[in-house]
C-alpha positions as CSV (number, residue, x, y, z in Angstrom):
1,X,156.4,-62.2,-91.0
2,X,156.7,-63.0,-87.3
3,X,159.3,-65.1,-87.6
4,X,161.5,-62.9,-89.4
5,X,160.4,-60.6,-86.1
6,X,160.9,-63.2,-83.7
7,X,162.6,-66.1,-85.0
8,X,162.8,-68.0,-81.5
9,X,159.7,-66.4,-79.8
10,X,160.4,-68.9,-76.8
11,X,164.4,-67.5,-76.0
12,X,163.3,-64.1,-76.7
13,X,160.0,-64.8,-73.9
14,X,162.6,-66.1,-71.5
15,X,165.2,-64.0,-71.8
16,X,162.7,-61.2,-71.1
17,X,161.3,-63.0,-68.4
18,X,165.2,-63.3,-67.3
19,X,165.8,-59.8,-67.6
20,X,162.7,-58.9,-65.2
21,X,163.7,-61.2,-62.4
22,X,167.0,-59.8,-62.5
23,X,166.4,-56.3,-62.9
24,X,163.8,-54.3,-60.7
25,X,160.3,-54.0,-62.9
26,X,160.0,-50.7,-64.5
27,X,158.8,-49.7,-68.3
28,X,162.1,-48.9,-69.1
29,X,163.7,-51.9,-67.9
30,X,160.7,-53.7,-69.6
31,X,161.7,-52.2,-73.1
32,X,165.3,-52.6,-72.3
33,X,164.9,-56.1,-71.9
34,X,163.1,-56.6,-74.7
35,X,165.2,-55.1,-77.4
36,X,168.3,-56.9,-75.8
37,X,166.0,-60.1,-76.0
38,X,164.9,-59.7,-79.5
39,X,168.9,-58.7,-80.5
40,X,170.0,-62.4,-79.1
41,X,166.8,-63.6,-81.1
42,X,168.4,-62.2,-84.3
43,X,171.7,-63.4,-83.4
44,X,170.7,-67.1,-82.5
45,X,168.5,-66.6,-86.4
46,X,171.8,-65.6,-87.9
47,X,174.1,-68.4,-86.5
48,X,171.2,-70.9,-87.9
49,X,171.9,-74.0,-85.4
50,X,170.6,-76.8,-86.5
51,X,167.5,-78.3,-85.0
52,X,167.5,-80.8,-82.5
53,X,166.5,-84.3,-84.0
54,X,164.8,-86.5,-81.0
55,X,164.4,-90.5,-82.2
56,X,163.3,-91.4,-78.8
57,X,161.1,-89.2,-76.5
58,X,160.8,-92.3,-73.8
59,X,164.6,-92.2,-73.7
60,X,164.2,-88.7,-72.7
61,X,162.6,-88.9,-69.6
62,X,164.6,-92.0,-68.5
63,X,167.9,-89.9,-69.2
64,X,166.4,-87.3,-67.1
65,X,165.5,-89.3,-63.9
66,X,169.0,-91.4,-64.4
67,X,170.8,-87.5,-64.7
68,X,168.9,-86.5,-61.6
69,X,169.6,-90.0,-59.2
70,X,173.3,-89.5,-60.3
71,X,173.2,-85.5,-59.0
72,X,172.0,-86.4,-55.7
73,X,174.5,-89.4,-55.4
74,X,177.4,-87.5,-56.4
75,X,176.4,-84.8,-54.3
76,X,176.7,-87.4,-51.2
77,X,179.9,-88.2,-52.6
78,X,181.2,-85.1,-52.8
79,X,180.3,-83.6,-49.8
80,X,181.8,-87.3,-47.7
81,X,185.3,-86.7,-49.3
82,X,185.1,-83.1,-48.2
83,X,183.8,-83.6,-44.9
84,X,185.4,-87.3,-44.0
85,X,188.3,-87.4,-46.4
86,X,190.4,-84.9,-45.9
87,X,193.4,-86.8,-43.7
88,X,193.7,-89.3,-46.4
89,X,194.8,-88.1,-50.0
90,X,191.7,-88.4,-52.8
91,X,192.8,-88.9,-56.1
92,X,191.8,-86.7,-58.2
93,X,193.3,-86.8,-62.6
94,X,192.7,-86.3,-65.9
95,X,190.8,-89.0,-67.9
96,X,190.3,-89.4,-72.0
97,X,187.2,-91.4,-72.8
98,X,187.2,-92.3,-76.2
99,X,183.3,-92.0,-77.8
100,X,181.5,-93.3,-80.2
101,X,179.0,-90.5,-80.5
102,X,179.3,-88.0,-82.8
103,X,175.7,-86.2,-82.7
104,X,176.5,-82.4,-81.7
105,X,173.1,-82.5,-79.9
106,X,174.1,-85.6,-78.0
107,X,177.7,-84.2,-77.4
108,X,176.1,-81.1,-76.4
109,X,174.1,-83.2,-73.7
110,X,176.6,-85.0,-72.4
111,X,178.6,-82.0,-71.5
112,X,175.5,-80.7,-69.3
113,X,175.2,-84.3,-68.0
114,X,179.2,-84.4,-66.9
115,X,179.5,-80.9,-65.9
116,X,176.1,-81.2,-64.2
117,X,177.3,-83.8,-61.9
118,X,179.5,-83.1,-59.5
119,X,183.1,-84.4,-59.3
120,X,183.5,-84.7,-62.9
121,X,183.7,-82.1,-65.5
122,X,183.8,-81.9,-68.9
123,X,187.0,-80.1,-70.3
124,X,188.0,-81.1,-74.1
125,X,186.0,-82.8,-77.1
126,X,188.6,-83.6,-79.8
127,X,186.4,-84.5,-82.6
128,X,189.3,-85.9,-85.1
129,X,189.9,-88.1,-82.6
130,X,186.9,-88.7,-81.2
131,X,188.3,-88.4,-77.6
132,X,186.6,-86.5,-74.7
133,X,189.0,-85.0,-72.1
134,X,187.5,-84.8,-68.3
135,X,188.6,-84.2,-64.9
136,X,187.0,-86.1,-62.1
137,X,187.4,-85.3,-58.5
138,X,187.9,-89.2,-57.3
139,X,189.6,-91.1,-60.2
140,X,188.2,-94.9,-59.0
141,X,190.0,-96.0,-62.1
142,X,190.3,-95.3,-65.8
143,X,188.2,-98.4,-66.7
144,X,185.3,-97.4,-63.8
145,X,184.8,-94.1,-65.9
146,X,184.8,-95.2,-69.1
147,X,182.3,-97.8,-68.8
148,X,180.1,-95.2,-66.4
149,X,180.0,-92.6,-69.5
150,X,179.8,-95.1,-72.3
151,X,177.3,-97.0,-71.0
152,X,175.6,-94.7,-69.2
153,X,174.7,-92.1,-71.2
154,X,176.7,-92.7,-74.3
155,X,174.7,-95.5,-75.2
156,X,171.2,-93.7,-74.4
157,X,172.3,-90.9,-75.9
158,X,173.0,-92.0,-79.5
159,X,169.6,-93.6,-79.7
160,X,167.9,-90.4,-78.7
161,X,169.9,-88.6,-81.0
162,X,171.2,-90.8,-83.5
């Protein structure tokens, strides 16, 4: 019965939670926030996404620390071509990696991993071919990328989720 109520207890929690920080506290907004909360609940139910299927927990955590070392460095990266750079011309493109994962989990991932980081983001899966489509800020080289994302986090990736 309470999961026909509240089939994701945890989102509906959190978006409440969400709702309050962003919204001053008041009964009203308290009820508010909970019936738009339990509405995205039902919606998320209806869609029924498939659950996330973890083989590795360990690789987890080392995905996270590796995730958060490459943040900080590409943040120092970033902000040296902005501040140091700007008299000589930074080459910035387009790039299509070609992937070997397939996992919509671990697709799913790597698009918060590549977005997450600054200078590259994530702008096209193409899943027939199998191609991702990203734009990086400096474009070292085509080869530089493609072995960063493949073996990187493509690699860890498919044996978390694969």
């Amino acid at each position: 019965m309470i999961s026909r109520v509240l089939p994701y207890p945890l989102l509906t929690l959190s978006l409440i939670i969400f709702w309050m920080t962003i919204n001053s506290f008041s009964p009203g907004h308290l009820l508010l926030g909970t019936v738009v909360a339990m509405v995205a609940s039902w919606a998320m139910a209806s869609l029924r996404p498939p659950k996330p299927r973890i083989r590795n927990w360990h690789l987890v955590v080392k995905l996270i620390v590796i995730v958060l070392y490459d943040i900080i460095r590409s943040n120092i990266a970033v902000a040296f071509i902005i501040l140091f750079k700007r008299d000589r011309k930074v080459k910035s493109g387009f790039l299509t990696i070609p992937l070997d994962l397939r996992d919509p989990m671990g697709l799913a991932a790597l698009a918060v991993v590549l977005t997450a980081t600054p200078g590259s983001a994530w702008l096209e899966y193409n899943s027939s071919q199998g191609t991702l489509l990203i734009h990086v800020l400096d474009e070292v080289s085509d080869a530089y990328w493609q072995h960063l994302i493949k073996s990187r986090y493509e690699k860890m990736l498919m044996e978390i989720f694969e």
